[in-house]
py3Dmol code that shows the C-alpha trace and the ligand (Angstrom):
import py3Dmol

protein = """\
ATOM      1  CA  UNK A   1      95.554  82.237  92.561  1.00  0.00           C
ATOM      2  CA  UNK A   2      98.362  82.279  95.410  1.00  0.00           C
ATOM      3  CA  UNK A   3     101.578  84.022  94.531  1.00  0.00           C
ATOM      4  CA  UNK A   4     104.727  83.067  95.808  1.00  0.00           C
ATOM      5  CA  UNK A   5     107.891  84.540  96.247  1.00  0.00           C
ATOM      6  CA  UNK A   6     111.102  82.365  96.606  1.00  0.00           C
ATOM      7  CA  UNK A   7     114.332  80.641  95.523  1.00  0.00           C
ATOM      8  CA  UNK A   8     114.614  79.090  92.416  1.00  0.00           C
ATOM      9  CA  UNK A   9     114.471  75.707  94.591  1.00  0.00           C
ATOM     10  CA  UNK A  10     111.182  75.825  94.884  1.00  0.00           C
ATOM     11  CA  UNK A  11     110.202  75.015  90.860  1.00  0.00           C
ATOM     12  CA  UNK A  12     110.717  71.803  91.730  1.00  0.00           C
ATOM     13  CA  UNK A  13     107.342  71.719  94.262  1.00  0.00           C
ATOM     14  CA  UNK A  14     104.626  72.917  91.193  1.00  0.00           C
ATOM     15  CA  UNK A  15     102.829  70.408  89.239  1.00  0.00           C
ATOM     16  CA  UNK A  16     102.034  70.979  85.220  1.00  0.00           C
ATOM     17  CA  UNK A  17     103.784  73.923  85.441  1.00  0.00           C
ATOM     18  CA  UNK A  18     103.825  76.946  82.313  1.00  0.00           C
ATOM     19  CA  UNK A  19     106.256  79.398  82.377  1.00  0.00           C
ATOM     20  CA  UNK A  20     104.873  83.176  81.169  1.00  0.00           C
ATOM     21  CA  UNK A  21     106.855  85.956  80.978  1.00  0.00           C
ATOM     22  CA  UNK A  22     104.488  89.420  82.224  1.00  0.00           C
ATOM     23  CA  UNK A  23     104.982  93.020  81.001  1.00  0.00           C
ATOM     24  CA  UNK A  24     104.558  95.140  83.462  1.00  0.00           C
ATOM     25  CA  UNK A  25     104.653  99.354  83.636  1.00  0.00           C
ATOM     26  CA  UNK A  26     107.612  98.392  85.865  1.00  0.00           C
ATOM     27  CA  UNK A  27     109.751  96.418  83.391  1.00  0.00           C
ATOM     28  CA  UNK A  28     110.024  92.765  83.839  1.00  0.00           C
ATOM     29  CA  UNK A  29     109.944  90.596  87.016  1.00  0.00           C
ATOM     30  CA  UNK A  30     112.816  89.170  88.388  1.00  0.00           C
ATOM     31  CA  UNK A  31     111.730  85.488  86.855  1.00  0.00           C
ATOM     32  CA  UNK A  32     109.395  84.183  84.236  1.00  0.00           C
ATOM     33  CA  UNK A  33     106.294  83.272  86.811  1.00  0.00           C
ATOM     34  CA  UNK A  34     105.916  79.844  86.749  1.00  0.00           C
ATOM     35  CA  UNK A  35     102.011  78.984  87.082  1.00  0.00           C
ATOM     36  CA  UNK A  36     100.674  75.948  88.128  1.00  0.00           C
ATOM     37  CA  UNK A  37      99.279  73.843  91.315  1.00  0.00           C
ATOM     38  CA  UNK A  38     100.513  73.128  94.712  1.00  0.00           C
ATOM     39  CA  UNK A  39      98.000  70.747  96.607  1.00  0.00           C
ATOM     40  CA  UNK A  40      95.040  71.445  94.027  1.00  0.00           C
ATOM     41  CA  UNK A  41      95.828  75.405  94.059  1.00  0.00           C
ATOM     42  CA  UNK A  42      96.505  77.745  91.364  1.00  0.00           C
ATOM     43  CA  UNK A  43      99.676  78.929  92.193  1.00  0.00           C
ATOM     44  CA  UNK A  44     102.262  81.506  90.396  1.00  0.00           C
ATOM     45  CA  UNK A  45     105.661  81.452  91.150  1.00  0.00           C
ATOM     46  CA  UNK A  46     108.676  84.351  91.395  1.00  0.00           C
ATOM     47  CA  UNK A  47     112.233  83.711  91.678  1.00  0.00           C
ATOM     48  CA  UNK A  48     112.258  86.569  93.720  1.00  0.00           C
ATOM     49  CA  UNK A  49     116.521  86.591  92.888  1.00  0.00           C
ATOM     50  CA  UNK A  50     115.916  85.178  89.358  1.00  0.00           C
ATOM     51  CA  UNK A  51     116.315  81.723  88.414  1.00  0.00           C
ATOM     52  CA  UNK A  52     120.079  82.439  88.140  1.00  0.00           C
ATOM     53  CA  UNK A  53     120.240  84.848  91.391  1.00  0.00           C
ATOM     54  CA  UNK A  54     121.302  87.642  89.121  1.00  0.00           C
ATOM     55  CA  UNK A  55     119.146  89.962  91.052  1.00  0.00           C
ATOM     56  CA  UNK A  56     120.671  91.116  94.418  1.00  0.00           C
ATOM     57  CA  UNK A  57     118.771  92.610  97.280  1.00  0.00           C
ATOM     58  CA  UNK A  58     118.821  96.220  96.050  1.00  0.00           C
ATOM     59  CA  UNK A  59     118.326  94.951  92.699  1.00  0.00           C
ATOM     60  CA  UNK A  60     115.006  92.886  92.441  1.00  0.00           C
ATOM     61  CA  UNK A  61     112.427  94.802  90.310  1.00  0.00           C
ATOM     62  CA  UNK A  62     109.911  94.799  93.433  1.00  0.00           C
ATOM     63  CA  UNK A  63     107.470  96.732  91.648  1.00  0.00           C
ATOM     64  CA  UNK A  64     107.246  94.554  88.194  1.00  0.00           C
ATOM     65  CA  UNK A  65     107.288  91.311  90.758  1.00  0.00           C
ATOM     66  CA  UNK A  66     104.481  92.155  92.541  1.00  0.00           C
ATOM     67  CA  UNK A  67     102.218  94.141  89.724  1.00  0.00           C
ATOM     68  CA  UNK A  68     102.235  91.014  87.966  1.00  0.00           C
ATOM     69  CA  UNK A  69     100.965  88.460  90.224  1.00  0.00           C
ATOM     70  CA  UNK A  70      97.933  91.375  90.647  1.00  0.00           C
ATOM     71  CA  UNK A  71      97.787  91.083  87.124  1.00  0.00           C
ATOM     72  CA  UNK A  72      97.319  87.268  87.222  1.00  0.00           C
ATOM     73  CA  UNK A  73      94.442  87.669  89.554  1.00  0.00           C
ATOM     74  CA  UNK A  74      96.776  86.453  92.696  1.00  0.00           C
ATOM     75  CA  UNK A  75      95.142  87.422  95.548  1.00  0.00           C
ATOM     76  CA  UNK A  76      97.252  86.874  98.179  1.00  0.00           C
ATOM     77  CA  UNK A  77     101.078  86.850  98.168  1.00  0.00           C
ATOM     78  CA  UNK A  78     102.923  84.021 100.720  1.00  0.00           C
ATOM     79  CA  UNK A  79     106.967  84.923 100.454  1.00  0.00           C
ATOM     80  CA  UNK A  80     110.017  83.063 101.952  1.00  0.00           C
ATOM     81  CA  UNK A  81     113.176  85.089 103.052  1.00  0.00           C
ATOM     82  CA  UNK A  82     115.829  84.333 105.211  1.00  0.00           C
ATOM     83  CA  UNK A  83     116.949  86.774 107.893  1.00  0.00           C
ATOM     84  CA  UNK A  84     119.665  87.539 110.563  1.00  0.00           C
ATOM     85  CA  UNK A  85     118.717  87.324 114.033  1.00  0.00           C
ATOM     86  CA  UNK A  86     118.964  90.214 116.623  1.00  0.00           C
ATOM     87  CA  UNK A  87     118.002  88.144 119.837  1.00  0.00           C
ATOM     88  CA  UNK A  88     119.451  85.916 121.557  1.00  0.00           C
ATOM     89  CA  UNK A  89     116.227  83.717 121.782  1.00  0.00           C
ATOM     90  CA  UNK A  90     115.569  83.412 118.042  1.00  0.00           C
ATOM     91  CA  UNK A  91     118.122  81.135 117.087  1.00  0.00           C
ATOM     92  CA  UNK A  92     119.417  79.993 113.674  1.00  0.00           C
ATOM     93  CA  UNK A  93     117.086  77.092 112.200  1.00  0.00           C
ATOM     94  CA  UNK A  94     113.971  79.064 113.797  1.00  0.00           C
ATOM     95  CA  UNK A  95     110.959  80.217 111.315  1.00  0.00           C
ATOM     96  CA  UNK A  96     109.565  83.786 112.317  1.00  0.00           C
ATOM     97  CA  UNK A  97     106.607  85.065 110.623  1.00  0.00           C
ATOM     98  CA  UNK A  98     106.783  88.878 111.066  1.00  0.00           C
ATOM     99  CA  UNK A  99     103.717  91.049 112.299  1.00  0.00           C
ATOM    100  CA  UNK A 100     105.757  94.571 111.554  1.00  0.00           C
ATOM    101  CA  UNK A 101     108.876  96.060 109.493  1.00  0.00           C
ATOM    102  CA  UNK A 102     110.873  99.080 109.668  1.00  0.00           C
ATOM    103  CA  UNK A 103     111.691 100.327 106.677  1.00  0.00           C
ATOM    104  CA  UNK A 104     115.757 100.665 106.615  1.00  0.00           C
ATOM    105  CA  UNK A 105     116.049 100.803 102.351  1.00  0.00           C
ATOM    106  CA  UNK A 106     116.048 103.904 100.102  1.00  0.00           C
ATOM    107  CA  UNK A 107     113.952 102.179  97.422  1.00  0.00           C
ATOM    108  CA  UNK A 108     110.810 102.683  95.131  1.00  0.00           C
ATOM    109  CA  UNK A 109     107.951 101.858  97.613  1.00  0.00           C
ATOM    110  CA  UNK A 110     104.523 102.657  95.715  1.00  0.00           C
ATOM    111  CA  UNK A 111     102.617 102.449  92.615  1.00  0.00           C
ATOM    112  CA  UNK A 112     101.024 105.869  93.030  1.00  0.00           C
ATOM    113  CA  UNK A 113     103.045 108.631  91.986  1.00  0.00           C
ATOM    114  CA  UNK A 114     100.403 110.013  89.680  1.00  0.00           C
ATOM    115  CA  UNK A 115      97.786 110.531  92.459  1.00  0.00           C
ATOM    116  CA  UNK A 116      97.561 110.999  96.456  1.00  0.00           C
ATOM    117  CA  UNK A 117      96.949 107.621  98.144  1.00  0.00           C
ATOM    118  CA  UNK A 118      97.952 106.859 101.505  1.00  0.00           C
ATOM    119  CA  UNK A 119      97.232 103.470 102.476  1.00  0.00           C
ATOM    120  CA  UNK A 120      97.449 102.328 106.039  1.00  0.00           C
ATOM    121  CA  UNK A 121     100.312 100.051 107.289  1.00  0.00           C
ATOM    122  CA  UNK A 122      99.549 100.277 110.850  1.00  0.00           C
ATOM    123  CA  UNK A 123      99.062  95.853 110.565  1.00  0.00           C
ATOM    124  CA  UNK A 124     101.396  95.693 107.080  1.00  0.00           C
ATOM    125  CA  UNK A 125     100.783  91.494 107.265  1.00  0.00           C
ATOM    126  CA  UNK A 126      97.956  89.865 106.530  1.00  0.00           C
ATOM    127  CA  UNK A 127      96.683  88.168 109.777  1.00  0.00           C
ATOM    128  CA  UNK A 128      94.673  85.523 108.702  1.00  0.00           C
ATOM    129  CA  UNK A 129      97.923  84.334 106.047  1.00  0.00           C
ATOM    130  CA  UNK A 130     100.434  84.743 109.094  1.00  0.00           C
ATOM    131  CA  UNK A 131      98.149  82.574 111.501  1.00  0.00           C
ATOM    132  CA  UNK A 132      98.155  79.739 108.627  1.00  0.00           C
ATOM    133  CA  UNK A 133     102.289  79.975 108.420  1.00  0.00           C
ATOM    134  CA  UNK A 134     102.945  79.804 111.967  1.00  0.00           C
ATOM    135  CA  UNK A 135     100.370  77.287 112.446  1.00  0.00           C
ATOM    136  CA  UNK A 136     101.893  74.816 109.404  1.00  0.00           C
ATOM    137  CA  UNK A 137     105.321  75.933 110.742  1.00  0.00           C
ATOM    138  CA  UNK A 138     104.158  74.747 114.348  1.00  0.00           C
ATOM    139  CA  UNK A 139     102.291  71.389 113.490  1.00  0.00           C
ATOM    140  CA  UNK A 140     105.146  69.951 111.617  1.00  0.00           C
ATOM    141  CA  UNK A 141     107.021  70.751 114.982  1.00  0.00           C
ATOM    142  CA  UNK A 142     109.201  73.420 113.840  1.00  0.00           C
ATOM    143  CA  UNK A 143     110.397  75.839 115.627  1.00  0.00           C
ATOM    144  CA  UNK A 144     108.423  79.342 114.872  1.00  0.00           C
ATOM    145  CA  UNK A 145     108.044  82.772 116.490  1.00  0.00           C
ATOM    146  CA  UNK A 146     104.468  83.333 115.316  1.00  0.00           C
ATOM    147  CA  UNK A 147     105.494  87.299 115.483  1.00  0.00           C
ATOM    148  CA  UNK A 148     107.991  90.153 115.205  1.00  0.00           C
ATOM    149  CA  UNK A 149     109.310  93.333 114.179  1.00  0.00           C
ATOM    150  CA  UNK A 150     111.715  92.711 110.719  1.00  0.00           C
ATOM    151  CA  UNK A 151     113.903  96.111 110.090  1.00  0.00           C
ATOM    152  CA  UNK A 152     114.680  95.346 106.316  1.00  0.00           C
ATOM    153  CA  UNK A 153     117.901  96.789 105.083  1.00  0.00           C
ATOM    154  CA  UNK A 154     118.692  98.218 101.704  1.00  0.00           C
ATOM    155  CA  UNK A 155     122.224  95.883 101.214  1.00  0.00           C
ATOM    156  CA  UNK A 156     123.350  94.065  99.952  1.00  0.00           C
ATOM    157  CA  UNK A 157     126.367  94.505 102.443  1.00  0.00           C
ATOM    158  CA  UNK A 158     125.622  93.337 105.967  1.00  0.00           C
ATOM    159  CA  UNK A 159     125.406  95.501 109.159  1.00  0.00           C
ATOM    160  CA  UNK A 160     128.499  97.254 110.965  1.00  0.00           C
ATOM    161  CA  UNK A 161     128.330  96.729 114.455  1.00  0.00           C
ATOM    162  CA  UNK A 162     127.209 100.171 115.225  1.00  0.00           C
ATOM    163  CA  UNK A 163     123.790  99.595 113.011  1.00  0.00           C
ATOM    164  CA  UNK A 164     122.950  95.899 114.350  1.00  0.00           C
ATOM    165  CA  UNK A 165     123.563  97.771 117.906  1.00  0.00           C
ATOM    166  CA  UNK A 166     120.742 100.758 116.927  1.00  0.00           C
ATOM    167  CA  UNK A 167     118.674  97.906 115.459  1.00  0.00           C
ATOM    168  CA  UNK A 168     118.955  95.733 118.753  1.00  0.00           C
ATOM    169  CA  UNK A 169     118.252  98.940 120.887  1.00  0.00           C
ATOM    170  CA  UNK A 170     114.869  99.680 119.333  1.00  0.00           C
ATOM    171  CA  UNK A 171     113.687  96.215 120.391  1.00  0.00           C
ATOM    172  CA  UNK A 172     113.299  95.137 116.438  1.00  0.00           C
ATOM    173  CA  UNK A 173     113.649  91.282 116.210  1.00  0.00           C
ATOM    174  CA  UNK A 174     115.290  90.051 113.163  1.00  0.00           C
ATOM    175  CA  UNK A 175     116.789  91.647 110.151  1.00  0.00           C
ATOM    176  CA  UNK A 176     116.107  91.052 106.219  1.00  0.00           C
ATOM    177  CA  UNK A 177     116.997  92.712 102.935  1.00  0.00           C
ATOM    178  CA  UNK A 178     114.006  91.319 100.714  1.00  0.00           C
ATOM    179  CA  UNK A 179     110.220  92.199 102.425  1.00  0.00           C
ATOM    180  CA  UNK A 180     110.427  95.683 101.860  1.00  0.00           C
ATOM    181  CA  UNK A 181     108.843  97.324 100.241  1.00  0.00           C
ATOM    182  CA  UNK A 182     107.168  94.051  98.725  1.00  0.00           C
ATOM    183  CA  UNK A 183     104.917  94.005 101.810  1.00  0.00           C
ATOM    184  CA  UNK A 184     103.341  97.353 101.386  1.00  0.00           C
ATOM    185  CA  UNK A 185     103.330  97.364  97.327  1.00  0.00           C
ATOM    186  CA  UNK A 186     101.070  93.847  97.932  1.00  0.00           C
ATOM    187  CA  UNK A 187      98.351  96.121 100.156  1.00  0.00           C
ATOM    188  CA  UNK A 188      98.114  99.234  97.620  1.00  0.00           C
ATOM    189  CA  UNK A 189      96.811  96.204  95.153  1.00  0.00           C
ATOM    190  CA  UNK A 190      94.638  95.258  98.368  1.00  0.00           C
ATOM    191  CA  UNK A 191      96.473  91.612  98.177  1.00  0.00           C
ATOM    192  CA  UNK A 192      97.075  89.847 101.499  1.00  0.00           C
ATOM    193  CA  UNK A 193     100.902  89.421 102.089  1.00  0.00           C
ATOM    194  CA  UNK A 194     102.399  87.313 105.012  1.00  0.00           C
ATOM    195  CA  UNK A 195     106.160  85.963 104.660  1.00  0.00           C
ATOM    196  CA  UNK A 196     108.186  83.367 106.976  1.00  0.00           C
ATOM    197  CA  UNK A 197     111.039  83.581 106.998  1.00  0.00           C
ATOM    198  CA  UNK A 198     113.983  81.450 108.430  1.00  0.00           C
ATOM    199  CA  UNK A 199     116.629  82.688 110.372  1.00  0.00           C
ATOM    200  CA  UNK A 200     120.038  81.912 109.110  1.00  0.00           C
ATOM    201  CA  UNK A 201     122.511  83.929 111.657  1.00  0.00           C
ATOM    202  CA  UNK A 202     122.950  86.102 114.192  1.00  0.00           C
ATOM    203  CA  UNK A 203     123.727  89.154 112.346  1.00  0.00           C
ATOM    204  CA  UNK A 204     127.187  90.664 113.595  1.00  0.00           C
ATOM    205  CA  UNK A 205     127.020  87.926 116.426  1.00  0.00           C
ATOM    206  CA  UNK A 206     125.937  88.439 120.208  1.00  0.00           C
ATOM    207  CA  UNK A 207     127.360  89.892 122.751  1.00  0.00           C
ATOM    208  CA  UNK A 208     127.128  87.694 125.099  1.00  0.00           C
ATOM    209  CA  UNK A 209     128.594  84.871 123.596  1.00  0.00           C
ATOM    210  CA  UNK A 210     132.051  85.828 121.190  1.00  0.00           C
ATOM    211  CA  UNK A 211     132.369  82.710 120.007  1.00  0.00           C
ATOM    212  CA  UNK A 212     129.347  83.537 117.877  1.00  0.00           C
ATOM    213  CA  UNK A 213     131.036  84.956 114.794  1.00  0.00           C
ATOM    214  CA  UNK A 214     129.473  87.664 112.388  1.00  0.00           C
ATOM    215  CA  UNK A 215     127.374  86.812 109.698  1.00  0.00           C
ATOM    216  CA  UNK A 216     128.655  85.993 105.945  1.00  0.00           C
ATOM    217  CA  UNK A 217     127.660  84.803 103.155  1.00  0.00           C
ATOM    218  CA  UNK A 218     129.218  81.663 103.750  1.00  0.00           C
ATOM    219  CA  UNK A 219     127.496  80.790 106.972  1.00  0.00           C
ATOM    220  CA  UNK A 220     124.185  82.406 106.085  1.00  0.00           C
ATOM    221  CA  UNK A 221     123.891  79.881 102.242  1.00  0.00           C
ATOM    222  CA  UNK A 222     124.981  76.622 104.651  1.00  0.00           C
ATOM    223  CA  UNK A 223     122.423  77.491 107.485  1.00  0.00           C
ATOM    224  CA  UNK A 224     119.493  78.282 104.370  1.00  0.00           C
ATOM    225  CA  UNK A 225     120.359  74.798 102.555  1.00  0.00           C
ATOM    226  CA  UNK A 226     120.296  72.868 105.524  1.00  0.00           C
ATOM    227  CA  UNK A 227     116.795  74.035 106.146  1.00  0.00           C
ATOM    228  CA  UNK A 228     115.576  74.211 102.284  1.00  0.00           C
ATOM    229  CA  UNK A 229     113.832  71.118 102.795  1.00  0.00           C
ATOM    230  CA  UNK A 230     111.671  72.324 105.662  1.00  0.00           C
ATOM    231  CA  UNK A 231     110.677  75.513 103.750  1.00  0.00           C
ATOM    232  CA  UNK A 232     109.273  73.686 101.039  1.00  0.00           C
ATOM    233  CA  UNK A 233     107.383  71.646 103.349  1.00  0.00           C
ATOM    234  CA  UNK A 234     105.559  74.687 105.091  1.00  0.00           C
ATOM    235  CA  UNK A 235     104.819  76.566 101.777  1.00  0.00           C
ATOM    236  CA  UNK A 236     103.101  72.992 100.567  1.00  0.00           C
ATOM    237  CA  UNK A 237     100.807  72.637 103.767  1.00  0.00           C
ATOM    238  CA  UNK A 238     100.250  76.064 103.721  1.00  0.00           C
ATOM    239  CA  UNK A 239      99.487  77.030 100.822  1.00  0.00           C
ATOM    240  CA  UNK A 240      96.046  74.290 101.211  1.00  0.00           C
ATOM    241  CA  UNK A 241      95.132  76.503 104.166  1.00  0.00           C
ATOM    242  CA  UNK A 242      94.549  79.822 102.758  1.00  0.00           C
ATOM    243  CA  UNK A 243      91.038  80.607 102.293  1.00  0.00           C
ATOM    244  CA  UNK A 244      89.207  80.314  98.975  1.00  0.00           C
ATOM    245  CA  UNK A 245      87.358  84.139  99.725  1.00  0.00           C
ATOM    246  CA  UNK A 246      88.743  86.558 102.021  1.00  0.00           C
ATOM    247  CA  UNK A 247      87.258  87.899 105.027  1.00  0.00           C
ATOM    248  CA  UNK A 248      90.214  90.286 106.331  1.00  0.00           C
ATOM    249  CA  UNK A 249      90.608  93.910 105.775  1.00  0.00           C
ATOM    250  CA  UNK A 250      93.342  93.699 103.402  1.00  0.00           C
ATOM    251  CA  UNK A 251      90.846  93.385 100.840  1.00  0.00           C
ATOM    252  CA  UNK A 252      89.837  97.282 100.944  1.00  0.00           C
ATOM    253  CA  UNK A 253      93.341  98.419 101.958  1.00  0.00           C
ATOM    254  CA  UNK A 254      92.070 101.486  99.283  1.00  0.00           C
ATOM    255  CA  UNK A 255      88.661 102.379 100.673  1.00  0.00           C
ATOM    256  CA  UNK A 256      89.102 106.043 101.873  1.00  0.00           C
ATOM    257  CA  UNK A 257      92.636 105.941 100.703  1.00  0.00           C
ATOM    258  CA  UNK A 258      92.784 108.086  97.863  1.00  0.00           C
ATOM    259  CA  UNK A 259      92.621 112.232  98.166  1.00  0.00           C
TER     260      UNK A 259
END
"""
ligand_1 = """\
1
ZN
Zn 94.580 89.518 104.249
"""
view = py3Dmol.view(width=600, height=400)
view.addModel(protein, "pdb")
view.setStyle({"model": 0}, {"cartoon": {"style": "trace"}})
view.addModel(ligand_1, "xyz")
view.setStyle({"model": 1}, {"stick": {}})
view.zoomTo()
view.show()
């Protein structure tokens, strides 16, 4: 099983697909997961915004999301997010599969409060998942940064100048509002995680260039639609590509971990 995390656009791509609502510890996920196949694979699906994008940023029940698809014996969880770029070279229209977050939100972030675990993020993304998106990304001649540091931001109002500035100092690449903590809540269930993630904007714009205006909502929904298509296309030759049994170390992200 291969979960997904996405728009609601992407129901559209599953064939013979059930709806099943999970209970989780965590409440209930953001959507009914929708479970069927994509190229021959047992897929289940999240609306990671709900199938009436009722949940904002700061919103989404991360937790519940993610516990289930463990619970439906997903082993590996591909995601799709659009982000703001904070480099001149990563251009709007670009897909950018990130190797590394920092952590800008003040949200829940584990499923062990009961007992010490302390799981290592030093590579958050699963490498063999992230080689397949760039790859897909690359052969159907998109554009695609196969890495990258996302800072992920608690929103769901966009950056003052002043913050994009820090972010831009620290040398992170693009900036998001969704992968956090969804990333690191996937490796305490030892599931592989690897997003792409298409960039929509260039944040509060660039410097070097004013007639690059600040992001809004506006802009960043016209740049996602126009590239819908082209995300639906990678997820369907990707998802094909993951391998049946893994090999990579995401697999015992808990060996050792727990005190
Ligand atoms: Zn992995």
């Amino acid at each position: 099983m291969i979960g997904i995390f996405g728009g609601s656009g992407f129901y559209s791509l599953m064939e013979s697909a059930k709806e099943k609502m999970i209970q989780t510890p965590y409440g209930n996920t953001s959507s009914p997961v929708r479970i069927g196949k994509i190229a021959g694979r047992d897929v289940a699906f999240i609306a990671r915004h709900g199938a009436k994008h009722e949940y904002p940023p700061h919103k989404v029940p991360f937790r519940a999301n993610v516990w289930a698809m463990k619970e439906l014996g997903a082993e590996c969880i591909i995601t799709t997010t659009a982000c703001g770029s904070l480099k001149k070279e990563i251009m709007p229209g670009d897909f950018i599969v990130p190797d590394q977050f920092f952590n800008a939100t003040r949200r829940k972030d584990t499923f062990y409060d009961a007992e010490t675990v302390h799981i290592s993020a030093h590579e958050p993304y699963c490498p063999v998942l992230r080689k397949i998106l760039s790859e897909t990304a690359a052969k159907n001649g998109f554009r695609v940064h196969p890495s990258g540091t996302v800072v992920v931001i608690q929103g769901p109002r966009f950056s003052s100048r002043a913050e994009s500035a820090f972010f831009r100092s620290q040398g992170f690449d693009i900036i998001n509002m969704t992968q956090y903590p969804e990333v690191v809540l996937a490796r305490e269930l030892e599931m592989c995680y690897a997003s792409v993630s298409i960039v929509t904007d260039y944040d509060v714009g660039l410097h070097s260039d004013p007639s690059i205006p600040p992001v809004s909502t506006e802009n960043y929904l016209s740049v996602f639609k126009q590239n819908v298509e082209k995300v639906k296309k990678l997820i369907v030759d990707a998802v094909p590509c993951v391998p049946e049994s893994r090999a990579c170390a995401c697999k015992d992200a808990l060996d050792g971990a727990k005190i």
